[in-house]
Biotite code that builds the C-alpha atoms (Angstrom):
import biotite.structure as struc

atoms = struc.array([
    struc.Atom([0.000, 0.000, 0.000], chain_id="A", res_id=1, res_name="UNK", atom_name="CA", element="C"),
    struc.Atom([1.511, 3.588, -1.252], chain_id="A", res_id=2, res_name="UNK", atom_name="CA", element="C"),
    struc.Atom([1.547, 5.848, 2.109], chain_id="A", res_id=3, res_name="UNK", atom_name="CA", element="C"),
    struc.Atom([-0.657, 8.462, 2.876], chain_id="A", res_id=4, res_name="UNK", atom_name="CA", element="C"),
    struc.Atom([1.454, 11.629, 1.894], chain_id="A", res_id=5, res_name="UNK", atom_name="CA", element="C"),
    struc.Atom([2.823, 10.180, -1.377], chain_id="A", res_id=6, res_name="UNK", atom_name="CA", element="C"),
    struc.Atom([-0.763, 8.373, -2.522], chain_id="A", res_id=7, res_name="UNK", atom_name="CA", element="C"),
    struc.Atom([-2.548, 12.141, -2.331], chain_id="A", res_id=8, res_name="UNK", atom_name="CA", element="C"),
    struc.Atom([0.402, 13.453, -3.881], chain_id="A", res_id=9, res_name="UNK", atom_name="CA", element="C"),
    struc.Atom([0.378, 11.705, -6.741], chain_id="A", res_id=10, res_name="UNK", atom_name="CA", element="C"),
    struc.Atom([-3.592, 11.562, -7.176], chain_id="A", res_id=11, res_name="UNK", atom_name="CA", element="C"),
    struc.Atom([-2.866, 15.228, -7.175], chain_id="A", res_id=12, res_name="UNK", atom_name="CA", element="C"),
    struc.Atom([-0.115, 15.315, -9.627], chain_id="A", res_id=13, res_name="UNK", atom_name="CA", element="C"),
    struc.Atom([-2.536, 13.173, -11.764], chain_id="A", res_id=14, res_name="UNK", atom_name="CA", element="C"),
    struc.Atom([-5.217, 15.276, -11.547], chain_id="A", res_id=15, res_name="UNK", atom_name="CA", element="C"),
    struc.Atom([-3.392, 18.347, -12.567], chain_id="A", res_id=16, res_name="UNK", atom_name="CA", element="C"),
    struc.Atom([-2.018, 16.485, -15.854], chain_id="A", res_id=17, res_name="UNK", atom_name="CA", element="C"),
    struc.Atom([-5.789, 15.985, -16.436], chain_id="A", res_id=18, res_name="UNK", atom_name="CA", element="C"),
    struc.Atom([-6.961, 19.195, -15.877], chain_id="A", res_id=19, res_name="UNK", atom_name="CA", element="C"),
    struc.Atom([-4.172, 20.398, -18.248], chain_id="A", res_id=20, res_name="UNK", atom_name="CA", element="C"),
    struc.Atom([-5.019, 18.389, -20.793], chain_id="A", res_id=21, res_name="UNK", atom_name="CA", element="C"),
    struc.Atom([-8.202, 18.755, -20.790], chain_id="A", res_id=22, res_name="UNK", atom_name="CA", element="C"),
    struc.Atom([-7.199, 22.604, -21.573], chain_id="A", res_id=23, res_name="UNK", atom_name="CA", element="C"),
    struc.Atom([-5.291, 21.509, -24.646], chain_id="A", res_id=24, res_name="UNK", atom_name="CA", element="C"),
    struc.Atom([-7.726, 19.580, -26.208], chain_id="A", res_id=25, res_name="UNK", atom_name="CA", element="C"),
    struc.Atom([-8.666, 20.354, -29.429], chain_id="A", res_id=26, res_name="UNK", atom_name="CA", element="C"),
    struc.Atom([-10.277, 17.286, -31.108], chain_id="A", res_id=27, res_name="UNK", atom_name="CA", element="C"),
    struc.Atom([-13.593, 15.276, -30.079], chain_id="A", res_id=28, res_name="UNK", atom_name="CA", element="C"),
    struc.Atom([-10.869, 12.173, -30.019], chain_id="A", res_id=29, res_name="UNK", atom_name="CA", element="C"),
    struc.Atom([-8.957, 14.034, -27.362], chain_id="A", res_id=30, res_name="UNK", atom_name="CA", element="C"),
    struc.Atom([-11.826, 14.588, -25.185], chain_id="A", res_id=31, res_name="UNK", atom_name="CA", element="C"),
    struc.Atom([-12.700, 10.734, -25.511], chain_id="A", res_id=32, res_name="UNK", atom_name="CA", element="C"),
    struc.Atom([-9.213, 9.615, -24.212], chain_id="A", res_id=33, res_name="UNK", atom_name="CA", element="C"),
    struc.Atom([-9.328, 12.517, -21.295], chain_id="A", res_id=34, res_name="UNK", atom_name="CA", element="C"),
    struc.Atom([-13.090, 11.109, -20.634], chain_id="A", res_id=35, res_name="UNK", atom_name="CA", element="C"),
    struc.Atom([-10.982, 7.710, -19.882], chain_id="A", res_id=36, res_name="UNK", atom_name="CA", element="C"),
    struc.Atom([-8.675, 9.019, -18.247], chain_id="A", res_id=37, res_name="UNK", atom_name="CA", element="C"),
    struc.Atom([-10.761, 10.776, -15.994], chain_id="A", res_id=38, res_name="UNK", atom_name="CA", element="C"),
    struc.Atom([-12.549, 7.361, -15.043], chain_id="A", res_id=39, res_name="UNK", atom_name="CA", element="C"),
    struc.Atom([-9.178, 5.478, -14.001], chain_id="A", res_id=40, res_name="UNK", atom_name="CA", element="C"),
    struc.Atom([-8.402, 8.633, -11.986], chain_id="A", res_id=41, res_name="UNK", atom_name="CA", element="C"),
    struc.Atom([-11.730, 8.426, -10.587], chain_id="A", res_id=42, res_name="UNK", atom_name="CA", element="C"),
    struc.Atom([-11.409, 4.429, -9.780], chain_id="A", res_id=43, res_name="UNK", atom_name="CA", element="C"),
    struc.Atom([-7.606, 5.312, -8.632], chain_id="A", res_id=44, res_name="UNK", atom_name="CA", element="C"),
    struc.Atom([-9.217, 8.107, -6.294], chain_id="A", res_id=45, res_name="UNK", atom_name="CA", element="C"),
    struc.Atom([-11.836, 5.057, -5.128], chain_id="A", res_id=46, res_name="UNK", atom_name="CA", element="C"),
    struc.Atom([-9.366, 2.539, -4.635], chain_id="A", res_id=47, res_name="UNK", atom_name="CA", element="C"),
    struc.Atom([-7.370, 4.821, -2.260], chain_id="A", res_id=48, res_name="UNK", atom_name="CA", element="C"),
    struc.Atom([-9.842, 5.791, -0.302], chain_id="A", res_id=49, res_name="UNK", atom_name="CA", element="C"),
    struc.Atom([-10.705, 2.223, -0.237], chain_id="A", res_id=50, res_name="UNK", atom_name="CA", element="C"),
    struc.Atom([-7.510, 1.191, 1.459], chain_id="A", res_id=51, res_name="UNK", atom_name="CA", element="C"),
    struc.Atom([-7.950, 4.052, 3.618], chain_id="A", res_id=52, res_name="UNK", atom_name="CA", element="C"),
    struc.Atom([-10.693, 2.399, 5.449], chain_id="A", res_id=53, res_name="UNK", atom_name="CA", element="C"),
    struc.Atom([-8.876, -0.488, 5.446], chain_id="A", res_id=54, res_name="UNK", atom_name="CA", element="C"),
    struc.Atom([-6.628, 0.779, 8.181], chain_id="A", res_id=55, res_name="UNK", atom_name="CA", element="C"),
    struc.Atom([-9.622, 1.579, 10.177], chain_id="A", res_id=56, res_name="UNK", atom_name="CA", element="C"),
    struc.Atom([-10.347, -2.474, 10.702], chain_id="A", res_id=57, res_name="UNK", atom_name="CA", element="C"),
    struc.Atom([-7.872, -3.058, 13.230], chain_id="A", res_id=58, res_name="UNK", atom_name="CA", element="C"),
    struc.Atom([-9.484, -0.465, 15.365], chain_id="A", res_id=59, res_name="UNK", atom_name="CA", element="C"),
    struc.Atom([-13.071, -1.828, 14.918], chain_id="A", res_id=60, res_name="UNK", atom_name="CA", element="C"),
    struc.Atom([-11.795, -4.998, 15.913], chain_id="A", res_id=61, res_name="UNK", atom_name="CA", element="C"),
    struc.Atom([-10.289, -3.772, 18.782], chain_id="A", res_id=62, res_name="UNK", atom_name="CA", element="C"),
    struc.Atom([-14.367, -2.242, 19.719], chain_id="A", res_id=63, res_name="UNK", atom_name="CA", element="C"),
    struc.Atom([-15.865, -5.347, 18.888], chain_id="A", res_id=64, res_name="UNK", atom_name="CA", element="C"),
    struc.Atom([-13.291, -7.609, 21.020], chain_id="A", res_id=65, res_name="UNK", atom_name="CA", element="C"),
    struc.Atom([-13.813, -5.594, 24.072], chain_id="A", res_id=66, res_name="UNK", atom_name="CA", element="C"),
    struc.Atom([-17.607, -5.461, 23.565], chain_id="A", res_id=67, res_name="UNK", atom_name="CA", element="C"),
    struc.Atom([-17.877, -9.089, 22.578], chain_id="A", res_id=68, res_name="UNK", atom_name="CA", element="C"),
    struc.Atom([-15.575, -10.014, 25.978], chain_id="A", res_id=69, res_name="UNK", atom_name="CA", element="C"),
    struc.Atom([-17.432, -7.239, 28.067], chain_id="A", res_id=70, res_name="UNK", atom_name="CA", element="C"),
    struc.Atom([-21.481, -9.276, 26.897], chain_id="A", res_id=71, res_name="UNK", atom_name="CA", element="C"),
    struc.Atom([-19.400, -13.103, 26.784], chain_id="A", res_id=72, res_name="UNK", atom_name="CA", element="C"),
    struc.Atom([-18.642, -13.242, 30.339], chain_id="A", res_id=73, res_name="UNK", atom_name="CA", element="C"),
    struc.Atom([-22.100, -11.449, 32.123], chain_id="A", res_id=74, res_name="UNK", atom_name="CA", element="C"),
    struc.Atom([-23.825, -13.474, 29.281], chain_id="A", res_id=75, res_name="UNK", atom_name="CA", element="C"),
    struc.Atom([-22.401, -17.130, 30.616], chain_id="A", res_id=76, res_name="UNK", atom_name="CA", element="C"),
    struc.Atom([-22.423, -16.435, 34.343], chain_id="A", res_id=77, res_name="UNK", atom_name="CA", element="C"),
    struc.Atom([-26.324, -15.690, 33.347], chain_id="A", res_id=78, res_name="UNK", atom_name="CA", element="C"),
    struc.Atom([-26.813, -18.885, 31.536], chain_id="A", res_id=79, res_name="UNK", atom_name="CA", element="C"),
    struc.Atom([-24.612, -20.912, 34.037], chain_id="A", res_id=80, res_name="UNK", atom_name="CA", element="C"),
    struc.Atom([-27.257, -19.577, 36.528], chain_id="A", res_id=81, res_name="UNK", atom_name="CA", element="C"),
    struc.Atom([-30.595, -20.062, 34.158], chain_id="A", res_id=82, res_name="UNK", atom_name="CA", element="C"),
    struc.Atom([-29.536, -23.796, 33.565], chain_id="A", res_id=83, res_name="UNK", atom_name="CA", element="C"),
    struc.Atom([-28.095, -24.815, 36.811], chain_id="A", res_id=84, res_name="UNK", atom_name="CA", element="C"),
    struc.Atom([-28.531, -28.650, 37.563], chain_id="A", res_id=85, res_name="UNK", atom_name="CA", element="C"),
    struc.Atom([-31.417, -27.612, 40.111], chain_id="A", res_id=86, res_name="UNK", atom_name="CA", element="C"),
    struc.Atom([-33.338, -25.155, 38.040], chain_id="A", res_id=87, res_name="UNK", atom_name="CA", element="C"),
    struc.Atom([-33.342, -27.403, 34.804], chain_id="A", res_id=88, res_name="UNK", atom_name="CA", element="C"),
    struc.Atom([-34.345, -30.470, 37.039], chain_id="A", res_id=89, res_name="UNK", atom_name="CA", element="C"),
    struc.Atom([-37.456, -28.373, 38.444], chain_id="A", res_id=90, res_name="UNK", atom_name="CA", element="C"),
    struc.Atom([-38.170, -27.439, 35.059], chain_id="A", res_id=91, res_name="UNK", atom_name="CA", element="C"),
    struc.Atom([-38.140, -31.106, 33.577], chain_id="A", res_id=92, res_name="UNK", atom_name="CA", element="C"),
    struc.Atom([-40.534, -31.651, 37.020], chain_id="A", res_id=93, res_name="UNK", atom_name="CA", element="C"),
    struc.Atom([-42.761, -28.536, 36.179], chain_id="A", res_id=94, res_name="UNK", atom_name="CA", element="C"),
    struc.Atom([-42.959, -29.786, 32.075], chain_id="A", res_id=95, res_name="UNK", atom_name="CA", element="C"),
    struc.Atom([-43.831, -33.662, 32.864], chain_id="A", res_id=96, res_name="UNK", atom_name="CA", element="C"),
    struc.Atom([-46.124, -32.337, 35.574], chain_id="A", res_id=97, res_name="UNK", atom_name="CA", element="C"),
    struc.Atom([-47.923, -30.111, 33.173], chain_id="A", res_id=98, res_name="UNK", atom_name="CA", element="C"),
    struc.Atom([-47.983, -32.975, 30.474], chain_id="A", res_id=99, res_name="UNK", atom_name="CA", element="C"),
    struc.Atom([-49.272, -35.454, 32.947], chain_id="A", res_id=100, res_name="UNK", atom_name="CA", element="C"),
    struc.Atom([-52.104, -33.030, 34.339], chain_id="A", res_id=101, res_name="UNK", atom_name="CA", element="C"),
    struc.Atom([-53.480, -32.292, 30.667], chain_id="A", res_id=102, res_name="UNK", atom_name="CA", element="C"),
    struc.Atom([-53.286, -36.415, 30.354], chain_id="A", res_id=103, res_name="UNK", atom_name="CA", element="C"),
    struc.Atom([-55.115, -36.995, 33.574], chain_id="A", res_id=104, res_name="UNK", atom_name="CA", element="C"),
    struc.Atom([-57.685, -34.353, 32.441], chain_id="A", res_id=105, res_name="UNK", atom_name="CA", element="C"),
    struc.Atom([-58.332, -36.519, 29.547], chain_id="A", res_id=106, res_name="UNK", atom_name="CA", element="C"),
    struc.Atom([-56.782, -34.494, 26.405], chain_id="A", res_id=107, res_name="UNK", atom_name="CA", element="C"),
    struc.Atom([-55.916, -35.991, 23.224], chain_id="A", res_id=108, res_name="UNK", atom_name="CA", element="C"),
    struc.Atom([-52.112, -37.290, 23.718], chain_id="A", res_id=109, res_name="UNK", atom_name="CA", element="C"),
    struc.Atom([-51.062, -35.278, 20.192], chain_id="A", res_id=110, res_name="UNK", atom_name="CA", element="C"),
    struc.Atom([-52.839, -32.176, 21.457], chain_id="A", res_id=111, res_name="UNK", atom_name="CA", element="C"),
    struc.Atom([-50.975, -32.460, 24.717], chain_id="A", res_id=112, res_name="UNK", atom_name="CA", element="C"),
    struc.Atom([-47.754, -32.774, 23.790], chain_id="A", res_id=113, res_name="UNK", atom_name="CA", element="C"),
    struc.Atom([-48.033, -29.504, 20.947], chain_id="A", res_id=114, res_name="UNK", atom_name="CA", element="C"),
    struc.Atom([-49.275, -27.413, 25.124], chain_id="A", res_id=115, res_name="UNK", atom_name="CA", element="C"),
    struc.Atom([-46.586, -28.851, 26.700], chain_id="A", res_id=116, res_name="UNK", atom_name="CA", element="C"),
    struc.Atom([-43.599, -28.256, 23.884], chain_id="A", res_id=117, res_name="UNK", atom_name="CA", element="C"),
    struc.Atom([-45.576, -24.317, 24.374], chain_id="A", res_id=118, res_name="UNK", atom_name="CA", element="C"),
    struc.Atom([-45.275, -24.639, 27.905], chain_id="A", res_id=119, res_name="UNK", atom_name="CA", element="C"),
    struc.Atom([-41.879, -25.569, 27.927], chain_id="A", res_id=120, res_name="UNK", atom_name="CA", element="C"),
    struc.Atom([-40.729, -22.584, 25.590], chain_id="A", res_id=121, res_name="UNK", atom_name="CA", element="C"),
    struc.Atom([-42.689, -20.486, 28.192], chain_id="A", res_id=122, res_name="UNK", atom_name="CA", element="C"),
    struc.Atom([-40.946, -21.363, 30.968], chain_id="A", res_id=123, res_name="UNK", atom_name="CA", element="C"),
    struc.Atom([-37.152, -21.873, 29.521], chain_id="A", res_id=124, res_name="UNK", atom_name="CA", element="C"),
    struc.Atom([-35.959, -17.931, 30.136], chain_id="A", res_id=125, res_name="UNK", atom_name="CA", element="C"),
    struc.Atom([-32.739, -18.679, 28.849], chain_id="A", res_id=126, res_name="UNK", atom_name="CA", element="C"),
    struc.Atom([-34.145, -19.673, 25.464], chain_id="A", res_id=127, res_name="UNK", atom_name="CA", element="C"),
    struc.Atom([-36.502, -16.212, 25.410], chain_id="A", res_id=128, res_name="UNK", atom_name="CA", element="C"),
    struc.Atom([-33.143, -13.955, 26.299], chain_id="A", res_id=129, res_name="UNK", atom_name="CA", element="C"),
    struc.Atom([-31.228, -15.783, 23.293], chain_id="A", res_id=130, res_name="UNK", atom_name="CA", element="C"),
    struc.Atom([-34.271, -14.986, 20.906], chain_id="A", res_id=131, res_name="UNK", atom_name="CA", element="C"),
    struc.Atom([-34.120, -11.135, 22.157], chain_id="A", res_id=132, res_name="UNK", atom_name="CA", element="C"),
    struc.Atom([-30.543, -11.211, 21.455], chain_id="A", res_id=133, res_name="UNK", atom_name="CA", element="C"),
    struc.Atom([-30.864, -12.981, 18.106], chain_id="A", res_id=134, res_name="UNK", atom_name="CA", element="C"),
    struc.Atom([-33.716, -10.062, 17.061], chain_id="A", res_id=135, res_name="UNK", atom_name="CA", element="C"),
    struc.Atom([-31.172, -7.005, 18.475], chain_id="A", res_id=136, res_name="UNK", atom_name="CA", element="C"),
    struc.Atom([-28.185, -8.307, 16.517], chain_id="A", res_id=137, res_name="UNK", atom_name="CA", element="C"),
    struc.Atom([-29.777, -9.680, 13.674], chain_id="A", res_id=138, res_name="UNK", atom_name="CA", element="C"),
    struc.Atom([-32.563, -9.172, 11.921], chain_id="A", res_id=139, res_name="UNK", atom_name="CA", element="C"),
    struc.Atom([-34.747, -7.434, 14.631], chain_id="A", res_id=140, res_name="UNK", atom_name="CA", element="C"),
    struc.Atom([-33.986, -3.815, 15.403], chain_id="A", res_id=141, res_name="UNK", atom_name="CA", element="C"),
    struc.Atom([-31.506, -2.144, 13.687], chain_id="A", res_id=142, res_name="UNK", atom_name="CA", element="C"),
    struc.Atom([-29.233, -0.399, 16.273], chain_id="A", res_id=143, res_name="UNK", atom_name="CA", element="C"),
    struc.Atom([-27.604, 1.501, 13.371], chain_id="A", res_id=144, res_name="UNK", atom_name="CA", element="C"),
    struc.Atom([-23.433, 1.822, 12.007], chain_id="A", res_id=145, res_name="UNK", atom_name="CA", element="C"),
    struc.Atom([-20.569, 1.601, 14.388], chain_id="A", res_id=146, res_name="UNK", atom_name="CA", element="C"),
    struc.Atom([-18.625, 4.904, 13.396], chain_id="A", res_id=147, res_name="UNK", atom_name="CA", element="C"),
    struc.Atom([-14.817, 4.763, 14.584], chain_id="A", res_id=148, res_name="UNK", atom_name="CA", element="C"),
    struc.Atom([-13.731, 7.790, 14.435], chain_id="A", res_id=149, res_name="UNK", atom_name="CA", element="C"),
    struc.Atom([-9.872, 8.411, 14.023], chain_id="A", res_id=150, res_name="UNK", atom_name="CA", element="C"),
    struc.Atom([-8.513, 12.251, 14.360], chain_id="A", res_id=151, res_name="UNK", atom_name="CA", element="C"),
    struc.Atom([-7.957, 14.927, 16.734], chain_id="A", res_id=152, res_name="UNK", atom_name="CA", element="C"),
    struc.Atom([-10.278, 15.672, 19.904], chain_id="A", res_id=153, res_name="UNK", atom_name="CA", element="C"),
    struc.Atom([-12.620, 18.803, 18.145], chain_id="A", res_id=154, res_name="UNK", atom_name="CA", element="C"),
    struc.Atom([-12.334, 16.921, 14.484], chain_id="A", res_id=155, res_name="UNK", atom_name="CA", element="C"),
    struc.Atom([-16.201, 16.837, 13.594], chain_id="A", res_id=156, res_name="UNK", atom_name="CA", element="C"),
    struc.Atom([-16.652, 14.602, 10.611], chain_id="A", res_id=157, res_name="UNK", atom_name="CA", element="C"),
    struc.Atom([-20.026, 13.322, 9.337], chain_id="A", res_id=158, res_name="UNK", atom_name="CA", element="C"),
    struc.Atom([-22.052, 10.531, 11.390], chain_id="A", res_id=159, res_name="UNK", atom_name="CA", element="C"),
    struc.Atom([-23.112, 8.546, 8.263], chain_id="A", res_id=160, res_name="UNK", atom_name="CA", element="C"),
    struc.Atom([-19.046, 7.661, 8.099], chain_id="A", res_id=161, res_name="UNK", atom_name="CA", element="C"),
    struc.Atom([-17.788, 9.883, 5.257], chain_id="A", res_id=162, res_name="UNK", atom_name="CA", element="C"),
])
């Protein structure tokens, strides 16, 4: 990758030949070739600012590990606690108790099972917190771009990441 100061410098230089040329032009073939110039300049100018943001990566992965670490480790100590041998052993009691109950009460087997398997994802809280997770991150609510912004304290830039 070309480095910052010499990149923009020649971009500029390039831009400048353009420009001059452009001037000079005196035929319709002329204009056509300064037409493709401009274009490569333009994909140069893209490209460039491309790898630009490529240096920005390392930092967003730096945000994301220390996010990711900072939900991990509250997120397992909660599940750890949600599916603790007791809790899923009074939960297997509180499901086969509910199943037998409808049974007893004389419901068709089929249509007690399909309350029970709704019971069950009722009562399993640590299956109800994934799904809220799953809609925030995914396809659920959009919680809108992660801006990293790299400059001096007072540089305003744009929100949208331009």
């Amino acid at each position: 990758m070309v480095d910052e100061r010499t990149g923009a410098r020649k971009l500029e230089e390039l831009l400048d030949e353009l420009v001059e040329e452009i001037r000079n032009a005196q035929s319709v073939e002329e204009v056509e070739v300064l037409k493709k110039k401009a274009e490569i300049v333009a994909d140069l100018i893209e490209a460039y600012e491309g790898d630009k943001d490529l240096d920005k990566i390392p930092a967003l992965m730096d945000k994301v590990g220390e996010m990711v670490e900072d939900i991990l480790e509250p997120l397992k100590e909660l599940l750890n606690e949600l599916y603790s041998p007791e809790r899923v052993q009074a939960m297997g009691k509180s499901v086969a108790e509910f199943y037998k109950n409808l049974a007893e009460a004389g419901m068709d087997r089929d249509a007690a099972l399909e309350l029970t398997k709704e019971y069950m994802d009722a009562i399993n809280p640590g299956k109800k917190l994934m799904e809220m997770l799953g809609e925030m991150v995914g396809g659920g609510r959009h919680l809108g771009p992660i801006n990293i912004v790299q400059g001096e304290p007072g540089d305003k830039r744009k929100e949208d990441g331009e």
